[in-house]
C-alpha positions as CSV (number, residue, x, y, z in Angstrom):
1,X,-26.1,-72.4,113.1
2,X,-24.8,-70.7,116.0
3,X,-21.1,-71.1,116.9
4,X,-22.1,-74.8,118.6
5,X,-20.6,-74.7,121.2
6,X,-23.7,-74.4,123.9
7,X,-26.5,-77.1,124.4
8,X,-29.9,-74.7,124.4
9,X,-31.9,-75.1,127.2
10,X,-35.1,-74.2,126.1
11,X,-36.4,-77.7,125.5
12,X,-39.6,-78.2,123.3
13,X,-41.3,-80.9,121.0
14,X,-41.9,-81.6,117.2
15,X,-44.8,-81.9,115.2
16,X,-44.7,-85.9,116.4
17,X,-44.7,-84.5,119.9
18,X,-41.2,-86.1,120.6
19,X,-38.9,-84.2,122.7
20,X,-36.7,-81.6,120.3
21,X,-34.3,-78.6,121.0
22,X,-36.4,-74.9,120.3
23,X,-34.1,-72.8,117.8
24,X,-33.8,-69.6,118.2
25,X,-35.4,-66.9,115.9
26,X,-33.1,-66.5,113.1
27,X,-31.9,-69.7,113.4
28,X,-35.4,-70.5,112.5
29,X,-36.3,-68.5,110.1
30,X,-33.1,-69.8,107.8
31,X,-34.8,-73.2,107.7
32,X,-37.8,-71.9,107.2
33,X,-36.6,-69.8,104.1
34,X,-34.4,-72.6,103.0
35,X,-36.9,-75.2,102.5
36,X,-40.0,-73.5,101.3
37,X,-42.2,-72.7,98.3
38,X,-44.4,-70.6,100.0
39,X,-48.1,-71.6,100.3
40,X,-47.2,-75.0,99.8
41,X,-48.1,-77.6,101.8
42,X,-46.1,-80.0,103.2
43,X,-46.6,-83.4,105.2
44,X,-47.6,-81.7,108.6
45,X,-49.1,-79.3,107.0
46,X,-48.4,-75.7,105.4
47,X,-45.7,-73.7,107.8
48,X,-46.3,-70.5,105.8
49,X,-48.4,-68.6,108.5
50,X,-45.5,-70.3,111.4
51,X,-43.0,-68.2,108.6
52,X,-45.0,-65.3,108.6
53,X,-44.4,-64.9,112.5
54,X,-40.8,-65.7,112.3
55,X,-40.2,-62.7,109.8
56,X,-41.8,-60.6,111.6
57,X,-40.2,-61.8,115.1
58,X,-36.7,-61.1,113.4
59,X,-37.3,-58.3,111.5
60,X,-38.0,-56.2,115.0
61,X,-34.7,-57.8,116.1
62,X,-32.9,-57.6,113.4
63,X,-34.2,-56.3,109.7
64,X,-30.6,-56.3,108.2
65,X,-30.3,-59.7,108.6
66,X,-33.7,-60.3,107.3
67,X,-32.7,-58.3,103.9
68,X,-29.5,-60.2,103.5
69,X,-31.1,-63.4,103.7
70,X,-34.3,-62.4,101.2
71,X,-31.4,-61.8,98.5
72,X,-29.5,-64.6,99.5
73,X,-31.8,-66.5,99.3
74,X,-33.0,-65.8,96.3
75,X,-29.2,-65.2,94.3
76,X,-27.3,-68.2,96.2
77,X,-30.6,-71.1,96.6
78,X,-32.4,-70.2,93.6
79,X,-35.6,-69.3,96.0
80,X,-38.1,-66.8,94.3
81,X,-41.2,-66.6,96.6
82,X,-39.6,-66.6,100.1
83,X,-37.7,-64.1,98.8
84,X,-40.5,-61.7,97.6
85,X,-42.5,-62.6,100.7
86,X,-39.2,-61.3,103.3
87,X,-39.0,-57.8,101.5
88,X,-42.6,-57.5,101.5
89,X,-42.8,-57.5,105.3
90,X,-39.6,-55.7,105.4
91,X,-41.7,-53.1,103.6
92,X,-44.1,-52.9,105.7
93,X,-42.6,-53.0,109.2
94,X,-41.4,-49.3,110.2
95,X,-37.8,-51.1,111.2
96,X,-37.6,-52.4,108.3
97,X,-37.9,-49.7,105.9
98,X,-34.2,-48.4,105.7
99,X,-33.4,-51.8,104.0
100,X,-36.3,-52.1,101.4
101,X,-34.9,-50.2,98.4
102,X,-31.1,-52.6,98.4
103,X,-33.2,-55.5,99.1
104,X,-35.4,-55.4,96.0
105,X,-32.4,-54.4,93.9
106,X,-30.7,-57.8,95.4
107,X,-34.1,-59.9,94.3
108,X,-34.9,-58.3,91.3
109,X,-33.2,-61.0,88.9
110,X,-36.1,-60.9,86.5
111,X,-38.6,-58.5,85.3
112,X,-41.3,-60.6,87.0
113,X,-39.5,-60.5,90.7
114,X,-41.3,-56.6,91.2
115,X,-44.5,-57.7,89.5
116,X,-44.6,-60.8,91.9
117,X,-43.3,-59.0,95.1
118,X,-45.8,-55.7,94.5
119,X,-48.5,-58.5,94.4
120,X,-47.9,-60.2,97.5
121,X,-47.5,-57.0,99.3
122,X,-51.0,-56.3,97.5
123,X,-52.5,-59.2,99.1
124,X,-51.2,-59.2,102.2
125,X,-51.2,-55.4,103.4
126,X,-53.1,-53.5,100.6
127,X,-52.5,-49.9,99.6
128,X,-50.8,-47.5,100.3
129,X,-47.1,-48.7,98.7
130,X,-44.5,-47.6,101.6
131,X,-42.5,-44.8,99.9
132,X,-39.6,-47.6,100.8
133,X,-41.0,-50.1,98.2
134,X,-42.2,-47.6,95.9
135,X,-38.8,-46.2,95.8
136,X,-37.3,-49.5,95.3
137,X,-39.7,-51.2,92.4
138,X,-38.9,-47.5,91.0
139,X,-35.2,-48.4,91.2
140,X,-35.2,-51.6,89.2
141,X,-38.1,-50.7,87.0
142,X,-35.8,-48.0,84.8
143,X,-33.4,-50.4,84.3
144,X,-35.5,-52.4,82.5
145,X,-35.7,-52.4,78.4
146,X,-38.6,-52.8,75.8
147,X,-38.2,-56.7,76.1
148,X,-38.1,-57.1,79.8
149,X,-41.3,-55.2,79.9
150,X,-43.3,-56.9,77.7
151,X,-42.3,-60.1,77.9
152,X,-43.1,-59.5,82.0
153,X,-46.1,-57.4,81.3
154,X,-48.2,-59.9,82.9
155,X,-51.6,-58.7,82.2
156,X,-54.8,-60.3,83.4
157,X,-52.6,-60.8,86.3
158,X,-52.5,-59.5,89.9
159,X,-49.9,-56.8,89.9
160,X,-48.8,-56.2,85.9
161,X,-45.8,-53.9,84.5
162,X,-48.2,-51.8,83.6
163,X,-49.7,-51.7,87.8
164,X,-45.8,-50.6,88.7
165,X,-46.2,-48.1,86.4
166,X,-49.3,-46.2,87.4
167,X,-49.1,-47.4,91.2
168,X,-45.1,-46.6,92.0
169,X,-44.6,-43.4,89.1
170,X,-41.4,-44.2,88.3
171,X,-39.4,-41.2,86.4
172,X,-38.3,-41.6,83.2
173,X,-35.0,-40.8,82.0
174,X,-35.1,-39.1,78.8
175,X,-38.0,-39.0,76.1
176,X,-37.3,-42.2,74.8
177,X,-37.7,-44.2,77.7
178,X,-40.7,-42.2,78.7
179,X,-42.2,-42.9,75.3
180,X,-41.6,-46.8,76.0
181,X,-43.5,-46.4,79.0
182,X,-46.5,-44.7,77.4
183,X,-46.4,-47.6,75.1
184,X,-46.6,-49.7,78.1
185,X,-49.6,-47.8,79.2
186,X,-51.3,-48.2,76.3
187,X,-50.5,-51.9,76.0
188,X,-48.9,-51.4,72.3
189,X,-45.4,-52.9,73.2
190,X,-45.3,-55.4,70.4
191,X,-45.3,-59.0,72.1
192,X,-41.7,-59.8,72.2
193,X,-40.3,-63.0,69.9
194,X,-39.2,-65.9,72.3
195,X,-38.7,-69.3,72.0
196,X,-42.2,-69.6,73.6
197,X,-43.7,-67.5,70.9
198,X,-42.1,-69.3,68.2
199,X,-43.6,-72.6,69.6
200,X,-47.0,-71.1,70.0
201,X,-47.1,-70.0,66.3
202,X,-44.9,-72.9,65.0
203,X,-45.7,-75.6,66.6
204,X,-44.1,-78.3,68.8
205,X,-42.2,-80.6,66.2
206,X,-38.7,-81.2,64.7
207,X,-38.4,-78.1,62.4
208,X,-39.7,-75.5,65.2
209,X,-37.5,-77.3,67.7
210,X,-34.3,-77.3,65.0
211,X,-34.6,-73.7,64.7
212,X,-35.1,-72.6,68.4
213,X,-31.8,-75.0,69.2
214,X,-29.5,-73.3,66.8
215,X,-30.8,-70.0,67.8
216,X,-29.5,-70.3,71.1
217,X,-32.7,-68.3,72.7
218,X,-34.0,-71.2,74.9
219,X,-32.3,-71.1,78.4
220,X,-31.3,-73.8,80.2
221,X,-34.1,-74.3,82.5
222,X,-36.3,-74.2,79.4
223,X,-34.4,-76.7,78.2
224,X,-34.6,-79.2,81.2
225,X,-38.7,-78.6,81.1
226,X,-38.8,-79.4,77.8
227,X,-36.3,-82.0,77.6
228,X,-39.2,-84.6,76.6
229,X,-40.8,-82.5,73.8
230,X,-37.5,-81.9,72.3
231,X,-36.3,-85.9,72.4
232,X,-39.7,-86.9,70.7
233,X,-39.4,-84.6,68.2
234,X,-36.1,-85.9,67.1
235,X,-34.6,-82.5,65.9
236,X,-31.1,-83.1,63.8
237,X,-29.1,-80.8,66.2
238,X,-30.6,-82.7,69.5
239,X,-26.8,-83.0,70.4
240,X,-26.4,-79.7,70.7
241,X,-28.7,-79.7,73.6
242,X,-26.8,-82.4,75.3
243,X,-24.0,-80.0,74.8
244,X,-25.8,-77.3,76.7
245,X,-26.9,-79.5,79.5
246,X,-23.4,-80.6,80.4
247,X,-21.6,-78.0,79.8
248,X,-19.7,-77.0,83.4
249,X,-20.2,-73.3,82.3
250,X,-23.5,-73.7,81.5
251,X,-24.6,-75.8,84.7
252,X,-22.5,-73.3,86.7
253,X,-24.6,-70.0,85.3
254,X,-28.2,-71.3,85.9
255,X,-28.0,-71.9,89.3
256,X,-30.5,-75.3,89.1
257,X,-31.6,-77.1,92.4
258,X,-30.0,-80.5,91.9
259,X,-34.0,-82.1,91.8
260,X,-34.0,-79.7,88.6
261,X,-32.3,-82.4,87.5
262,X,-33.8,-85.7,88.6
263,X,-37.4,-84.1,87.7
264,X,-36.0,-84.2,84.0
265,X,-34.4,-87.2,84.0
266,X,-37.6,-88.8,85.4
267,X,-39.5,-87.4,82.6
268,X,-37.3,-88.3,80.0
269,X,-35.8,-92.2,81.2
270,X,-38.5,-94.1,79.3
271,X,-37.7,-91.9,75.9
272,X,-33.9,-91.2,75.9
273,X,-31.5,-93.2,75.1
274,X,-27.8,-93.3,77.4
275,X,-27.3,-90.1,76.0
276,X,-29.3,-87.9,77.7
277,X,-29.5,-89.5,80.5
278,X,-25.5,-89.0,80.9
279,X,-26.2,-85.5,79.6
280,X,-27.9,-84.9,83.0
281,X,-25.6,-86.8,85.2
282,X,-22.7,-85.0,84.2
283,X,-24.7,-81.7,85.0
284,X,-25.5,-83.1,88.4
285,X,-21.5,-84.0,88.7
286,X,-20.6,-80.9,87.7
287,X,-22.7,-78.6,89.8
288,X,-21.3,-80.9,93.1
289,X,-17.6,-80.4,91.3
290,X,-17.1,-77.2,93.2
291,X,-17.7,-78.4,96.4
292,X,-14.6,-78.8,98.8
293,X,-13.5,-82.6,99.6
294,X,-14.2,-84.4,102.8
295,X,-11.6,-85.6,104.1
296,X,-11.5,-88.8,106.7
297,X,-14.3,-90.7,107.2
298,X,-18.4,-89.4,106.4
299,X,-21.4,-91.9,107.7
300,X,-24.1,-90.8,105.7
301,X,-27.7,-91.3,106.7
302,X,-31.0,-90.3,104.3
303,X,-34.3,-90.0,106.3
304,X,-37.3,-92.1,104.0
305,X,-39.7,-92.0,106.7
306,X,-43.2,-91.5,105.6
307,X,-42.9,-87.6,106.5
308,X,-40.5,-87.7,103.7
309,X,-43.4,-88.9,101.2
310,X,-44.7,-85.4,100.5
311,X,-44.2,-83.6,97.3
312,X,-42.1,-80.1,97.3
313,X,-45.2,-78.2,95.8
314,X,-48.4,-79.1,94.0
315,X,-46.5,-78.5,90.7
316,X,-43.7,-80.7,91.3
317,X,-43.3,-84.6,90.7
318,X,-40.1,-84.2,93.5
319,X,-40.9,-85.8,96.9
320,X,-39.0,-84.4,99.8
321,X,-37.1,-87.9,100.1
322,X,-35.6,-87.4,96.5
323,X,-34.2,-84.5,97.7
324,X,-32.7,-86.0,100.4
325,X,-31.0,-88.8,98.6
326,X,-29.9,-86.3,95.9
327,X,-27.9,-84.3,98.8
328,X,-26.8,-87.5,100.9
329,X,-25.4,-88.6,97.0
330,X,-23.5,-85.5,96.0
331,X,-22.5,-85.8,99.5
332,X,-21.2,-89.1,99.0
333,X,-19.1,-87.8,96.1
334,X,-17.0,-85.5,97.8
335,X,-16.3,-87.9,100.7
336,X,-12.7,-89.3,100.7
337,X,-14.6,-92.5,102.7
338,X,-18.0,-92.6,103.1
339,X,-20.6,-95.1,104.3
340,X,-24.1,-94.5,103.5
341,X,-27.7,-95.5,104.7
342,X,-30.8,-94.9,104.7
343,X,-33.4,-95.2,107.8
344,X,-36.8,-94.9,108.6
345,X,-38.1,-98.0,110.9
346,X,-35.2,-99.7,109.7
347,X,-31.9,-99.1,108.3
348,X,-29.9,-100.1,105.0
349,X,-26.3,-99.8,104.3
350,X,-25.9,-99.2,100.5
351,X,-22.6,-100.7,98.9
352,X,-21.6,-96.6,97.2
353,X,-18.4,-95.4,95.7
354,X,-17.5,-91.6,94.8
355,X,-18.4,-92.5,91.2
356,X,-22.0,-94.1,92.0
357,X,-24.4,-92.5,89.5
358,X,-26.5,-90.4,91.3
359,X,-29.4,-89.6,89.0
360,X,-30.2,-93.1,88.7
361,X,-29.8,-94.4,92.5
362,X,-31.7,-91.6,93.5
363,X,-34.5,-93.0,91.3
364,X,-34.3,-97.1,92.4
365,X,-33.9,-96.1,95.7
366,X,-35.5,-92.7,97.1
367,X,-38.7,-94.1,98.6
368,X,-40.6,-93.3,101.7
369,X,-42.4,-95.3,104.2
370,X,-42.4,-96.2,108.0
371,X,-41.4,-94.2,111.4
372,X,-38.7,-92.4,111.9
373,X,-35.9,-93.9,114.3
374,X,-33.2,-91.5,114.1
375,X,-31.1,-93.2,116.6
376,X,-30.8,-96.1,113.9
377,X,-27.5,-94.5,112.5
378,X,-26.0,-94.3,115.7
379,X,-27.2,-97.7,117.4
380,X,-24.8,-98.9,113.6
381,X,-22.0,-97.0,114.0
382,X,-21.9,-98.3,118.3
383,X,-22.6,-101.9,117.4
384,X,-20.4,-101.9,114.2
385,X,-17.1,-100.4,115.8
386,X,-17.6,-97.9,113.2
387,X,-14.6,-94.8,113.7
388,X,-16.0,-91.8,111.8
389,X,-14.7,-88.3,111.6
390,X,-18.5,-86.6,111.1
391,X,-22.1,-88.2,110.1
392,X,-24.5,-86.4,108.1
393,X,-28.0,-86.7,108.7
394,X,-30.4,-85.3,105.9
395,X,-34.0,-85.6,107.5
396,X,-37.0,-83.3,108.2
397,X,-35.9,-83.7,111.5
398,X,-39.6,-84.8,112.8
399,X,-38.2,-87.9,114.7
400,X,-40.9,-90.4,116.6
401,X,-39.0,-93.2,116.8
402,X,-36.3,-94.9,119.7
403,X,-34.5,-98.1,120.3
404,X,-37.1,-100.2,121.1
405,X,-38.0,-100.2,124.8
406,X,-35.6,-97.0,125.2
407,X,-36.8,-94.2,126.9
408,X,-33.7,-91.6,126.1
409,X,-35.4,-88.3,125.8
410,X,-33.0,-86.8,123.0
411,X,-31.4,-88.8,119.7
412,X,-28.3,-86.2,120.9
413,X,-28.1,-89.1,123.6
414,X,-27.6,-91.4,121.0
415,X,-24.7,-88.8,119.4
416,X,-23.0,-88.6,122.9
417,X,-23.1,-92.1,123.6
418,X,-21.2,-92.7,120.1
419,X,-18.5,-90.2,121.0
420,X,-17.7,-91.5,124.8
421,X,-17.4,-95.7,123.4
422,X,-16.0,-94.6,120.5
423,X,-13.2,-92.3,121.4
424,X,-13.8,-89.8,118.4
425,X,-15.0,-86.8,118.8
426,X,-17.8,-87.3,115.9
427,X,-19.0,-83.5,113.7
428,X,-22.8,-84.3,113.4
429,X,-24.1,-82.1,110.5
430,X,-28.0,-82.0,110.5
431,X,-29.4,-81.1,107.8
432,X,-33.2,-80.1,107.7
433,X,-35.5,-80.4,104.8
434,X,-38.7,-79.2,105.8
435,X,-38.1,-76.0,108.4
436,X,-40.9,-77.3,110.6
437,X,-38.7,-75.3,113.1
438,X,-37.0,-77.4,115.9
439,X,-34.0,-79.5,115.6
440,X,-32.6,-83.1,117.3
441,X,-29.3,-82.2,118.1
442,X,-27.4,-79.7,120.0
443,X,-23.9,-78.7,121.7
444,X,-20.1,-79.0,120.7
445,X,-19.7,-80.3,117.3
446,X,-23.1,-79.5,116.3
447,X,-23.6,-78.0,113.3
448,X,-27.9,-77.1,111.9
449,X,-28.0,-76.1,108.3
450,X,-31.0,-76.4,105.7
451,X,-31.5,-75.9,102.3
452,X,-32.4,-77.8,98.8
453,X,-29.3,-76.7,97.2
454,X,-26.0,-78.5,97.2
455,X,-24.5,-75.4,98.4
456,X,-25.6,-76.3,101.7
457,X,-22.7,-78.5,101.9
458,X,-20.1,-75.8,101.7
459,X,-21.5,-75.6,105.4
460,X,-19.9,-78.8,106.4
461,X,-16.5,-78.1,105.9
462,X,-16.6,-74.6,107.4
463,X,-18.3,-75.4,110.4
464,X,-15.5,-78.0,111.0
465,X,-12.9,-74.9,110.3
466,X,-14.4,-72.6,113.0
467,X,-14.8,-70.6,109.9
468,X,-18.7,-70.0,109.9
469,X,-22.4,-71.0,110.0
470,X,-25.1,-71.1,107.4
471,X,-26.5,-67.9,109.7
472,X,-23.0,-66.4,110.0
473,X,-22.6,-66.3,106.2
474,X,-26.2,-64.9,105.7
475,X,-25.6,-62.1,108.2
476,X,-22.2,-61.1,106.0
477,X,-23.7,-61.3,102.8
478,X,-22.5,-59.0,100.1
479,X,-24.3,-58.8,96.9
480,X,-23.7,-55.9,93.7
């Protein structure tokens, strides 16, 4: 994520104990960021505390860059915990300090971002509040209305509305805001009406679901988790949801991770006719539609080792290989000529075109098992005669596999020996899943990136420009 143009030579291995390039700290700390629900665990175990250390490494090198990547983190990849948990130590570290009170207002996309962030910081440091984050909670709390609070009050929970209030003393504007806060105080803000209400009182069935639809009041993430309840209870409008889902606009605004998507089409493809299903592949098609075209030719190559097997959070039905074939098939869209495989002990070409659906491939063909032999792509391309212009590799990046007999130290052998037989001077764009915190590849036409979103992929073309890095474009964030 660095310019690429220097092999590092600080040499180190993976979880597999496989040799593996160390990345430097805020190289590190973007995967990390990237690729985790904090407090999750993942299939080498939970790299939370590993995170912790990074953030705190960087943030005596460099807080600014620490604040810019909590909110874009959480504005541009749709990441909500990492976030909180970056300007909590920001908070706490004396260099960090001059950056808290922006870096909560960048967060802060929902009333529940403070209650959550004051929590961890709860948890983690305890009391006092630094005057920083005090000032900063204080910031985005008068900004919000009667709604925001109570519909975030969150009481019974760690850090409420009502905890901001009494720990952080915000200032009211005028009496009427400071009368909405005594109200707050004295938990009588009426519970607001949302389409959560409305199903708790009304129930979950065709004339609940028929008013809530035409009301317009269910977002669009609401409406992808509830996809299921609202197809078996058969409201008369259903097709205005459809509507919603694949509307560009809409798809544009929410900002969903592209397994948003697959995790509702799973729950729904035994229920819904072609309908809804196309409903959500359009939305997948359209959030990949801004992404810039690839020209030349793109080997594509999906890690579904076992490593891949684990599930993003204990919450989620999406396994870390979905996500991967999600991203290697939006990827696949965009190409002007692609070929694309998958590998893990062995490899398999998949006969794709740009129009493949991707919703559906993902599902007959994301599964994990087996080592993984990272060189496989490469040993293909050598054998094959195959002239590419880049290869995109979409792993964890935990190789422990070789040719057979081999004893190359580095799959950026394998990348090398491509380039010299074949003449082209191959981009190889590794992209890491996991943020376990090392990376397989290194040197001229190198480019590191991580991430769940499709955004990522932006990366691919601007790397190849000269114009920046995933880290570049962190470290020049701007956000209003």
């Amino acid at each position: 994520m660095s310019k690429f143009n220097n092999r590092p030579s600080n040499l180190t291995t993976n979880r597999e104990g496989m040799p593996a390039y160390a990345m430097a700290d805020r190289e590190k700390l973007v995967t990390q960021v990237l690729t985790s629900f904090f407090n999750e665990r993942k299939f080498y175990g939970d790299n939370s505390a590993q995170m912790q250390l990074t953030i705190q490494r960087v943030i005596r090198q460099d807080p600014d860059f620490v604040s810019r990547l909590a909110v874009y983190a959480r504005r541009e990849f749709s990441m909500r915990s990492v976030a909180h948990v970056l300007t909590a130590y920001l908070a706490h570290a004396p260099e960090g300090k001059p950056f808290v009170r922006r870096t909560v207002r960048g967060i802060t996309l929902r009333g529940d971002d403070v209650t959550e962030l004051l929590a961890f910081y709860l948890s983690t440091f305890g009391k006092p509040i630094p005057n920083a984050l005090r000032k900063g909670i204080c910031d985005v709390f008068a900004g919000f209305d009667e709604y925001t609070l109570a519909k975030y009050r969150g009481a019974g929970k760690a850090a409420s509305m009502k905890d901001l209030v009494m720990l952080c003393h915000p200032k009211p504007a005028d009496e009427a805001q400071a009368a909405m806060w005594k109200q707050l105080i004295e938990n009588r803000l009426q519970t607001p009406v949302t389409w959560e209400t409305r199903l708790s009182e009304r129930g979950n069935n065709k004339e609940t679901w028929e008013e809530l639809i035409d009301s317009g009041k269910v977002g669009y993430m609401a409406l992808l988790r509830n996809l299921r309840n609202i197809k078996q209870a058969a409201p008369r409008n259903i097709g205005k949801v459809w509507k919603t889902i694949e509307d560009p606009e809409a798809v544009r605004r929410s900002k969903q991770l592209p397994f948003r998507f697959l995790s509702a089409y799973r729950e729904i493809s035994d229920v819904a006719g072609s309908r809804a299903l196309d409903a959500l592949e359009n939305a997948v098609r359209f959030a990949a539609g801004n992404l810039p075209r690839l020209p030349g030719r793109t080997v594509i190559a999906v890690d579904t080792s076992g490593s891949m097997s684990g599930r993003l959070s204990r919450k989620s039905s999406v396994r870390c290989c979905e996500v991967g074939m999600m991203l290697g098939l939006i990827a696949n869209r965009i190409c002007e000529d692609s070929l694309f495989y998958t590998f893990n002990d062995k490899i398999e070409k998949y006969p794709l075109t740009r129009f493949t659906a991707i919703l559906e491939t993902c599902m007959r063909y994301a599964n994990a098992g087996g080592g993984t032999r990272m060189s496989l792509p490469f040993e293909v391309m050598i054998r094959d005669g195959i002239r590419a212009d880049r290869i995109i590799i979409i792993s964890d990046n935990e190789c422990n596999r070789y040719r057979w007999g081999d004893n190359k130290a580095f799959i950026q052998n394998y990348a090398d020996e491509y380039r010299q037989k074949s003449g082209s001077d191959l981009w190889v764009h590794a992209v890491d899943l996991m943020g376990y915190g090392t990376q397989q590849f290194a040197g001229p036409h190198t480019n590191i990136i991580a991430g769940w979103s499709e955004k990522v992929l932006n990366f691919i073309v601007l790397a190849e420009q000269g114009a920046g890095s995933l880290e570049e474009t962190i470290a020049r964030y701007e956000w209003q």
